[in-house]
N, C-alpha and C positions, 0 to 999 in steps of 0.2 A: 609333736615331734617334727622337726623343718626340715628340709633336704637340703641335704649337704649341697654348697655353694661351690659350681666349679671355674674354675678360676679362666679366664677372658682367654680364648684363643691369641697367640701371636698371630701375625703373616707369617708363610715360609719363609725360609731366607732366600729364595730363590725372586722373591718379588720385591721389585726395586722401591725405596725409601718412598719416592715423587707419585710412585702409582695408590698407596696407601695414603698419601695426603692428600689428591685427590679424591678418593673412595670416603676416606671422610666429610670433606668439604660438598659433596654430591649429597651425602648422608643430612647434614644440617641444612641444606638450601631444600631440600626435599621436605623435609622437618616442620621447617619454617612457613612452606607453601602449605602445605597440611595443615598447620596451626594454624593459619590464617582462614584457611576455608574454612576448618571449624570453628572459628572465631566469628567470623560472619554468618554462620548456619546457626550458631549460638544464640550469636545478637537477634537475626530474625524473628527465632522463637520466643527472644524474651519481648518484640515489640520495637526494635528498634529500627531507628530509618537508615540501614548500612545504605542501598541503592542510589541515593541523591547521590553521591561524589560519583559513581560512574555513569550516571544518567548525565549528570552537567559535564564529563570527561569527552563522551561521545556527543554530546551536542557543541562542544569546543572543537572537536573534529569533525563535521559538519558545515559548521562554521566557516574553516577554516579551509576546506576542501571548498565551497562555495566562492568565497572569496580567491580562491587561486583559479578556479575555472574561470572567473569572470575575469580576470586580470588576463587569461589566455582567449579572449575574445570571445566569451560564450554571450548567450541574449542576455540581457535583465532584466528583472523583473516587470513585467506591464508594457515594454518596450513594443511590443508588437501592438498592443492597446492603445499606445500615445501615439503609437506613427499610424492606425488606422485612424484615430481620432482627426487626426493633423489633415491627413490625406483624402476623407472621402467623411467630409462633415456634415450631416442632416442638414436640409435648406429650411428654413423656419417659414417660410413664404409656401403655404399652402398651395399656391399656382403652379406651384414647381412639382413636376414627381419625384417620388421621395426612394422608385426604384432605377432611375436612370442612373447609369455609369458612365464615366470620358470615354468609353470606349466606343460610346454608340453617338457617330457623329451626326451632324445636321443633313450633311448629303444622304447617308441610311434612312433618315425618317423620311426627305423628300421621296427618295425613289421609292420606298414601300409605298408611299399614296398613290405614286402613277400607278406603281404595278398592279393598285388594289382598282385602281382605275381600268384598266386594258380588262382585268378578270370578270369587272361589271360590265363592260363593254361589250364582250363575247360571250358572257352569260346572256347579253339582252339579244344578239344577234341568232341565238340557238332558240329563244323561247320565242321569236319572229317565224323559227324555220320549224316549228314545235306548232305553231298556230296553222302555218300553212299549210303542211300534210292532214292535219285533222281537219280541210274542210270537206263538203260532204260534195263536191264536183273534182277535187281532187285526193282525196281519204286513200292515205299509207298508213296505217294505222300504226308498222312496226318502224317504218322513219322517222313519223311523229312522237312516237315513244323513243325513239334513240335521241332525236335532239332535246326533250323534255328533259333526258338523263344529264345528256352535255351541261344543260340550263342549271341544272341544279350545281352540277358537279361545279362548273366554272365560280358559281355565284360562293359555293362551299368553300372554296380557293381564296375568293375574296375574302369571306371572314376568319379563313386561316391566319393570313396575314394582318388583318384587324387585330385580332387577339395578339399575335407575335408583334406589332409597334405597342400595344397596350405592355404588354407584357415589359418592351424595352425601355417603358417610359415615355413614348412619342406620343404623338397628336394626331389619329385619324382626321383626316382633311379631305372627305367626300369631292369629287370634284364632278358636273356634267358629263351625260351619258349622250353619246350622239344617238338619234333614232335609227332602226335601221330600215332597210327595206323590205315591202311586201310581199312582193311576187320573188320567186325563184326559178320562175319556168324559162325554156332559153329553145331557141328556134331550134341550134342541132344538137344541142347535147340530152334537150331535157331539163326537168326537172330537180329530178333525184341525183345525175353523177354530178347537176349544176350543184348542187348543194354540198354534197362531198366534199367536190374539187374546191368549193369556199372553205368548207368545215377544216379539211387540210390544210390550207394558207391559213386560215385563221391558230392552228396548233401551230405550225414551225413559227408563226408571227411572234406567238404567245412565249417559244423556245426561244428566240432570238433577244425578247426580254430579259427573262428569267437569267439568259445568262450575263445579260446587262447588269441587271442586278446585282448577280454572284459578283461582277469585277468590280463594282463600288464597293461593296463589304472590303473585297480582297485590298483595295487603295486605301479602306480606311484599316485598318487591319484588324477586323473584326471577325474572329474566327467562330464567335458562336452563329452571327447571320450567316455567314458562310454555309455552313454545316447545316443550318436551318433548311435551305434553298436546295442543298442538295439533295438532304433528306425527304423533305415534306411533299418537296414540289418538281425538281430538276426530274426524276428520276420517274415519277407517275406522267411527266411528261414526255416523256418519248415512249411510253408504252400508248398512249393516246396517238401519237404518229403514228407509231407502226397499224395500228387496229383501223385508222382511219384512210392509211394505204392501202390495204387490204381490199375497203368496200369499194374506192375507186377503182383499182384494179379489177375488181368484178363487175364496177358499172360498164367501165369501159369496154368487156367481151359480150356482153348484154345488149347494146348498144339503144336506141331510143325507142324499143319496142314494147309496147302499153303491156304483153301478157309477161316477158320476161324481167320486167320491172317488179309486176304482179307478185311473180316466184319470188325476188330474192325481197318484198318486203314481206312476205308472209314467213320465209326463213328467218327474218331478223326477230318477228311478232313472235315467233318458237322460241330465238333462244334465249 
């Protein structure tokens, strides 16, 4: 038995002709989109390749976006590749270092030799004053060990900067060490504040460089030396002033008397 068939609603009359042909026209494009999804959800399961036309749709859009950005002045492709290639080309000449940049001029490598120079120089002038305290008719045991430290530290300095031209590509160029002197003893001051008062001209000597150097980097404009100098070396130098001001100013109230010399080098051997 079938159930009786009821016959299609009208619209009200109250709903205008254009709204109903609309609500249809909605109804089939609705329809349509449906069919089509299931059309392709169809095709899928039976195996077939639906996705190629919108995979090649989206890569024509791509494409196409690509090409419009590069037209509005974007990079291209490798363009950073060809212009490093162009601009900083490997030297084939094995003499050449292969980490050297334009940036690091020929006056930068000169002035790191002197300055590795001046560092050997007052290295050798401290292991002189390192020798002289440890002899056994004049034995400071704790001055002797202070300028041993200097010796070191100064010579440390020097292959700081060794490594830093190595590093920039330059050519360490060792240059002669003048010898220095033996004796430090001095009719009124002594020994030990003579030594100081050297050890001190020799640091602001050393400062007065250093900033030499910082203003060559700065003329070449080389901002990594720069920052080197300031970093490594400017800045441990003037702590070296101030410490080496200090011991003068305590020789000096001390004055050239053999027990109170005594006291402040057995204070130095403490600390």
């Amino acid at each position: 038995r079938s159930a009786p068939v009821r016959p299609a609603r009208s619209p009200p009359s109250h709903v205008p002709h254009t709204l109903t042909m609309s609500f249809a026209l909605s109804s089939c494009a609705l329809s349509s989109v449906v069919g089509g999804k299931r059309a392709s959800v169809t095709g899928g399961r039976l195996g077939k390749k639906t996705t190629a036309p919108r995979r090649a749709a989206i890569s024509s859009l791509v494409t196409r976006a690509a090409v419009g950005a590069d037209k509005q002045g974007a990079l291209k492709p490798f363009e950073a590749i060809v212009e490093a290639k162009s601009q900083h080309p490997v030297s084939d000449n094995r003499s050449n270092s292969f980490a050297r940049t334009p940036h690091f001029h020929a006056t930068c490598e000169a002035a790191l030799n002197e300055q590795i120079n001046i560092e050997y120089n007052i290295s050798y002038i401290y292991h002189s004053m390192f020798a002289y305290f440890a002899r056994d008719n004049v034995f400071l045991p704790g001055i002797s060990a202070h300028f041993r430290k200097e010796s070191v530290e100064e010579r440390g300095h020097a292959e700081l900067l060794m490594n830093y031209q190595i590093q920039r590509g330059g050519r360490v160029e060792l240059q002669a060490i003048m010898p220095p002197q033996v004796d430090y003893d001095h009719p009124e001051k002594g020994d030990a504040l003579y030594a100081f008062e050297l050890s001190l001209s020799l640091e602001k000597l050393n400062n007065d460089r250093l900033i030499a150097l910082h203003k060559v980097a700065g003329a070449a404009d080389d901002a990594n030396m720069m920052d080197f100098i300031e970093g490594a070396l400017l800045a441990d130098q003037v702590k070296s002033i101030e410490e080496v001001s200090r011991f003068v100013g305590q020789l000096r109230r001390l004055g050239n008397k053999g027990d109170a010399v005594w006291h402040f080098d057995q204070a130095m051997l403490d600390a």
